[in-house]
Biopython code that builds the backbone (N, CA, C, O; Angstrom):
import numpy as np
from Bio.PDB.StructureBuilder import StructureBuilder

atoms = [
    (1, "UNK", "N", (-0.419, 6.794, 14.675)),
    (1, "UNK", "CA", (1.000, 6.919, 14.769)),
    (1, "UNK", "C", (1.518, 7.175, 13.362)),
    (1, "UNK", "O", (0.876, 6.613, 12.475)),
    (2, "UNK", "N", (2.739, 8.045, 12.922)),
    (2, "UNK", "CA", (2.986, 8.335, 11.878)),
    (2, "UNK", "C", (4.660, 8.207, 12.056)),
    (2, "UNK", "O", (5.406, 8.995, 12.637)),
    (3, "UNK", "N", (5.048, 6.778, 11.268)),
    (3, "UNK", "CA", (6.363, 6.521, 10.897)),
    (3, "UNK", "C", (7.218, 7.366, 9.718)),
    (3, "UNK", "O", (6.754, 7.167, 8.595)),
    (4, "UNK", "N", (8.121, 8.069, 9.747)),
    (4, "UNK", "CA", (8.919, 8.577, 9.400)),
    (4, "UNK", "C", (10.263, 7.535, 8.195)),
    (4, "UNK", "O", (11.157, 6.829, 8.661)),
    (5, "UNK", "N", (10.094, 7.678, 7.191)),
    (5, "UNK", "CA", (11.482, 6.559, 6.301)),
    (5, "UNK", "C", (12.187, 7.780, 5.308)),
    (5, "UNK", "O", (12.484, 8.921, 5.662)),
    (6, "UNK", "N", (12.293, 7.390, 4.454)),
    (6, "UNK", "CA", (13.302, 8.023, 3.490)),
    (6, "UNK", "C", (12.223, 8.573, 2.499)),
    (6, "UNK", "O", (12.189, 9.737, 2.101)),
    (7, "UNK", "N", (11.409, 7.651, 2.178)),
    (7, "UNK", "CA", (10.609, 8.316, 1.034)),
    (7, "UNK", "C", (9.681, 9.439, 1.793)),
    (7, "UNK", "O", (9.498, 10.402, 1.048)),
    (8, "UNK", "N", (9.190, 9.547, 2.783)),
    (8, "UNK", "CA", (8.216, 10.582, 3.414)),
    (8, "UNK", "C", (7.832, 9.872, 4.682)),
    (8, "UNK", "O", (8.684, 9.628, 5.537)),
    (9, "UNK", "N", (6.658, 9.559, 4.813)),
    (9, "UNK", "CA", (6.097, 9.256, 5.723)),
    (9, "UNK", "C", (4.809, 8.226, 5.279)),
    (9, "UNK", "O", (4.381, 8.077, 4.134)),
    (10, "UNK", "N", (4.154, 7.337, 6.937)),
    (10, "UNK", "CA", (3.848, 6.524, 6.389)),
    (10, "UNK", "C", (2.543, 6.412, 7.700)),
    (10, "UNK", "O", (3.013, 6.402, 8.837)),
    (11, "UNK", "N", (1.097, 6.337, 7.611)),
    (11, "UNK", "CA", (0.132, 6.336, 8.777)),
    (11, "UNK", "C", (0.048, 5.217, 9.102)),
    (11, "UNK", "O", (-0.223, 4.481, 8.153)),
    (12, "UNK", "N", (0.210, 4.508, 10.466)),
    (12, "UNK", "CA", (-0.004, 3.338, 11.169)),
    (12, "UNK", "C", (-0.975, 3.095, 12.620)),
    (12, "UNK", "O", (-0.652, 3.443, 13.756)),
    (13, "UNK", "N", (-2.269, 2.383, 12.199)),
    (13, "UNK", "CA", (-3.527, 2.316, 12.861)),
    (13, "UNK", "C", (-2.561, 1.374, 14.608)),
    (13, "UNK", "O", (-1.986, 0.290, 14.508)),
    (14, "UNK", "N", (-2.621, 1.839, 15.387)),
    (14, "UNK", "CA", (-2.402, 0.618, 16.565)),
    (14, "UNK", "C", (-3.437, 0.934, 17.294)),
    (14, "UNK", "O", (-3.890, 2.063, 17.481)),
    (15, "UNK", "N", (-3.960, -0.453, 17.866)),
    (15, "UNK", "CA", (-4.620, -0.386, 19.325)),
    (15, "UNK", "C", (-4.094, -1.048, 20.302)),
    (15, "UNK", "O", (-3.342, -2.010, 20.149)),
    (16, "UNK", "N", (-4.514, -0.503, 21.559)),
    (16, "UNK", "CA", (-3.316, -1.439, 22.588)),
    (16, "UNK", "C", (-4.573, -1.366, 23.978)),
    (16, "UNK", "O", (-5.542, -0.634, 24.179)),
    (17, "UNK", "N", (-4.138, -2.183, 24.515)),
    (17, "UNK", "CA", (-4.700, -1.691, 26.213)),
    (17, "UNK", "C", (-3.395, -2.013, 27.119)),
    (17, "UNK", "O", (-2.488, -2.824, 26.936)),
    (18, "UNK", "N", (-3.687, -0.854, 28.421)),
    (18, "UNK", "CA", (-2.621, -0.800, 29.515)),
    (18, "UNK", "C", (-3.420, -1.678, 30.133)),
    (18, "UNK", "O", (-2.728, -1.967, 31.109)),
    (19, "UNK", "N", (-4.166, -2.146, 30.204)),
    (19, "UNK", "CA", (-4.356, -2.954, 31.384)),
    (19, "UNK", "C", (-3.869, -4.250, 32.040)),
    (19, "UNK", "O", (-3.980, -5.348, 31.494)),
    (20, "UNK", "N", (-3.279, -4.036, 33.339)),
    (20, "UNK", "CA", (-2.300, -5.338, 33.134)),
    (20, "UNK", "C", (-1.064, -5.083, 32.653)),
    (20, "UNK", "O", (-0.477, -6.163, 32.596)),
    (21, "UNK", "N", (-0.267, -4.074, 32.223)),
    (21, "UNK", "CA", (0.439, -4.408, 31.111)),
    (21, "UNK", "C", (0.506, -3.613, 29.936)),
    (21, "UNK", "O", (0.099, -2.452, 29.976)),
    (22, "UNK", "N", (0.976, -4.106, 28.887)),
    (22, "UNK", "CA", (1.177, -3.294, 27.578)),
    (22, "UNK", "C", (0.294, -4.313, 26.769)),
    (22, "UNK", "O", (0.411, -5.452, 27.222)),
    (23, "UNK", "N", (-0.439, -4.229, 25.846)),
    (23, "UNK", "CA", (-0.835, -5.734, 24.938)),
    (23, "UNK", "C", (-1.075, -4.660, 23.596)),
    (23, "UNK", "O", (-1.635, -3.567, 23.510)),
    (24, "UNK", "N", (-0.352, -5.551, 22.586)),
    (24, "UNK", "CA", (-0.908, -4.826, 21.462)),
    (24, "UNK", "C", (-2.072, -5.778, 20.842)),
    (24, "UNK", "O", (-1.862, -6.989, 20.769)),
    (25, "UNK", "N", (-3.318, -5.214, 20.390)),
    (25, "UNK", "CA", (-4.287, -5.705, 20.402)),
    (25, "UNK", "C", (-4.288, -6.109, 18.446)),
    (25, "UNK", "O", (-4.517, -7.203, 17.931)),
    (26, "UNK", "N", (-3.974, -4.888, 17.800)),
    (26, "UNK", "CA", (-4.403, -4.614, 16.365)),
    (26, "UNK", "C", (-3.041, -4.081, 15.851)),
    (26, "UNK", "O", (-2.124, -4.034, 16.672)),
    (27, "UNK", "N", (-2.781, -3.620, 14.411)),
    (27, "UNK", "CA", (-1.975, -2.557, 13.738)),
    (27, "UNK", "C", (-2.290, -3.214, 12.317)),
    (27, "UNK", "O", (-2.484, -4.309, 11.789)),
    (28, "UNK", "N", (-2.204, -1.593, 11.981)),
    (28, "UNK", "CA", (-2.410, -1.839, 10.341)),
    (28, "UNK", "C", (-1.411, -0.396, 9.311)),
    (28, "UNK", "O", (-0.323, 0.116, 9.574)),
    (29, "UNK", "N", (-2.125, -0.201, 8.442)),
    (29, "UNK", "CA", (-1.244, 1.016, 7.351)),
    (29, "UNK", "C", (-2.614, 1.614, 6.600)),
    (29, "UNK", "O", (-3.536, 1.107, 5.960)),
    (30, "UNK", "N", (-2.259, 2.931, 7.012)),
    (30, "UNK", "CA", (-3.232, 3.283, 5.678)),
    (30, "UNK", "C", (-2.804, 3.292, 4.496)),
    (30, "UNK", "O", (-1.585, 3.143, 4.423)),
    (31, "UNK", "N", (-3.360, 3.414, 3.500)),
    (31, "UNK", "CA", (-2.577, 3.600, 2.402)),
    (31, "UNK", "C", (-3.614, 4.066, 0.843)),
    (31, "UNK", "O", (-4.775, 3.682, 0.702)),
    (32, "UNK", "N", (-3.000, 4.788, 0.000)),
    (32, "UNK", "CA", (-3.718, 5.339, -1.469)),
    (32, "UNK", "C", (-3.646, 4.983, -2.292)),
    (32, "UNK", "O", (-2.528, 4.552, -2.572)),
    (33, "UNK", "N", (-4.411, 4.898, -3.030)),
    (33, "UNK", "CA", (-4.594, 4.383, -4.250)),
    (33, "UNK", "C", (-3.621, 5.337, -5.383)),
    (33, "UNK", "O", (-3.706, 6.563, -5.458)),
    (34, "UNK", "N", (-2.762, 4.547, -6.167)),
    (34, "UNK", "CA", (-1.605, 5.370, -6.597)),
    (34, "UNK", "C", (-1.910, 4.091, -8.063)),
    (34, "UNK", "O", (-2.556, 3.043, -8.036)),
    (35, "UNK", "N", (-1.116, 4.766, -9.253)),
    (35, "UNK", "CA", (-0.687, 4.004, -10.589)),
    (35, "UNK", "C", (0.126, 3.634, -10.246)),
    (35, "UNK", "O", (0.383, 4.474, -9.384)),
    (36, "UNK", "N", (1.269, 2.592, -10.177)),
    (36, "UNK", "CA", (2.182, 1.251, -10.426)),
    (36, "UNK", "C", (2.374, 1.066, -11.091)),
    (36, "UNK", "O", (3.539, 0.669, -11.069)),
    (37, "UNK", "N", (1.698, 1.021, -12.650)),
    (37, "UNK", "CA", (2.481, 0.543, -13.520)),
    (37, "UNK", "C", (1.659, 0.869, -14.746)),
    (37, "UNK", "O", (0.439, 0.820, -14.594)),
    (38, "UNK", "N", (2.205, 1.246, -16.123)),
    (38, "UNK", "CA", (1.018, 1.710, -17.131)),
    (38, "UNK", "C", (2.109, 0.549, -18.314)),
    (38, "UNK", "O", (3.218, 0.056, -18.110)),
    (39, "UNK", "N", (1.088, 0.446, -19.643)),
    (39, "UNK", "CA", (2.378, -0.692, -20.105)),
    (39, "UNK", "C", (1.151, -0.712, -21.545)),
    (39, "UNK", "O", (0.021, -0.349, -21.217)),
    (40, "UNK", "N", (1.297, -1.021, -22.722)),
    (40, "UNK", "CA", (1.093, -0.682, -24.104)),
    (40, "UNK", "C", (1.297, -2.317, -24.786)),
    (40, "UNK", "O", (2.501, -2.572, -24.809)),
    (41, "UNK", "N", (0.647, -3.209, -25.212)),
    (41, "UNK", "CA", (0.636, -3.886, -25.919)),
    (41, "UNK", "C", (0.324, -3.624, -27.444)),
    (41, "UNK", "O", (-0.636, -3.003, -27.898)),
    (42, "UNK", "N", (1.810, -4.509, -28.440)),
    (42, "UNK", "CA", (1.621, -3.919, -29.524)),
    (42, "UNK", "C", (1.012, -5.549, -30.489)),
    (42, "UNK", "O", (1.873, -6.424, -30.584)),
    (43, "UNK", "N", (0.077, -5.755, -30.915)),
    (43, "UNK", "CA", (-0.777, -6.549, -31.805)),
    (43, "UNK", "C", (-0.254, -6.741, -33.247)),
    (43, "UNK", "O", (-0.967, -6.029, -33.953)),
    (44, "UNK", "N", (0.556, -7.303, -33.918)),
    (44, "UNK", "CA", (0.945, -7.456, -35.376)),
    (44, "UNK", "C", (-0.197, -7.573, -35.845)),
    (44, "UNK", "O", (-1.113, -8.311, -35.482)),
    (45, "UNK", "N", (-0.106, -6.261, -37.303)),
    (45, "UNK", "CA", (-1.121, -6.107, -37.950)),
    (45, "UNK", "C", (-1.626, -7.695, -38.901)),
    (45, "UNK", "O", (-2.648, -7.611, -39.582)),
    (46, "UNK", "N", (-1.020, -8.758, -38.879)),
    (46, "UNK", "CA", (-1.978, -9.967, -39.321)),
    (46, "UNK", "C", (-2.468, -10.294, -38.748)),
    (46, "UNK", "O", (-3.144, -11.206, -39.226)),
    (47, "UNK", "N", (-2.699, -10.064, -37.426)),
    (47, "UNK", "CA", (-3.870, -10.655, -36.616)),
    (47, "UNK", "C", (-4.886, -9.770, -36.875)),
    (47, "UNK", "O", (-5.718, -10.448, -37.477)),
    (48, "UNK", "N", (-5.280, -8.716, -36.779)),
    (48, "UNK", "CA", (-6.526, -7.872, -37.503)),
    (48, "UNK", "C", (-6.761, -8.142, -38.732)),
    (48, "UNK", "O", (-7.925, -8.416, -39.024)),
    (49, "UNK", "N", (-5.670, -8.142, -39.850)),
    (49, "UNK", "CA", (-6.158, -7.812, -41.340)),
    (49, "UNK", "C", (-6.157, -9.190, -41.361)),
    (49, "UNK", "O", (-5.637, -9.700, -40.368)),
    (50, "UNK", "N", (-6.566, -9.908, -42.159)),
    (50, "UNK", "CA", (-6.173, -11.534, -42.648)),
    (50, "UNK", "C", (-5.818, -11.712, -44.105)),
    (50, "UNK", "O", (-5.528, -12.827, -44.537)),
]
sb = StructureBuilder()
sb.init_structure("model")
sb.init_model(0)
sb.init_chain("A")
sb.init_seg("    ")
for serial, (resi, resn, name, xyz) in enumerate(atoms, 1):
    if name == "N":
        sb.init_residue(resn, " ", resi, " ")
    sb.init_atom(name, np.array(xyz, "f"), 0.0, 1.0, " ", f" {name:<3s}", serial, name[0])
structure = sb.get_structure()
């Protein structure tokens, strides 16, 4: 199943059985491996030099 939002779109795993009924059994999301966040630590040079 493929949900539709604002940013694009989004893949969603369901399993179900009719039997009896409706039952949802499972659901999940696929999803990619993407960067989040990149970030630079700066070290004052007296901690290296002494």
């Amino acid at each position: 199943m493929v949900l539709e939002h604002a940013s694009g779109t989004i893949d969603v795993l369901v399993e179900y059985s009719t039997e009896g009924g409706f039952t949802l059994e499972a659901a999940g999301l696929l999803r990619t491996a993407r960067k989040l966040a990149e970030g630079r630590v700066f070290v004052p040079r007296s901690v290296w030099i002494p």
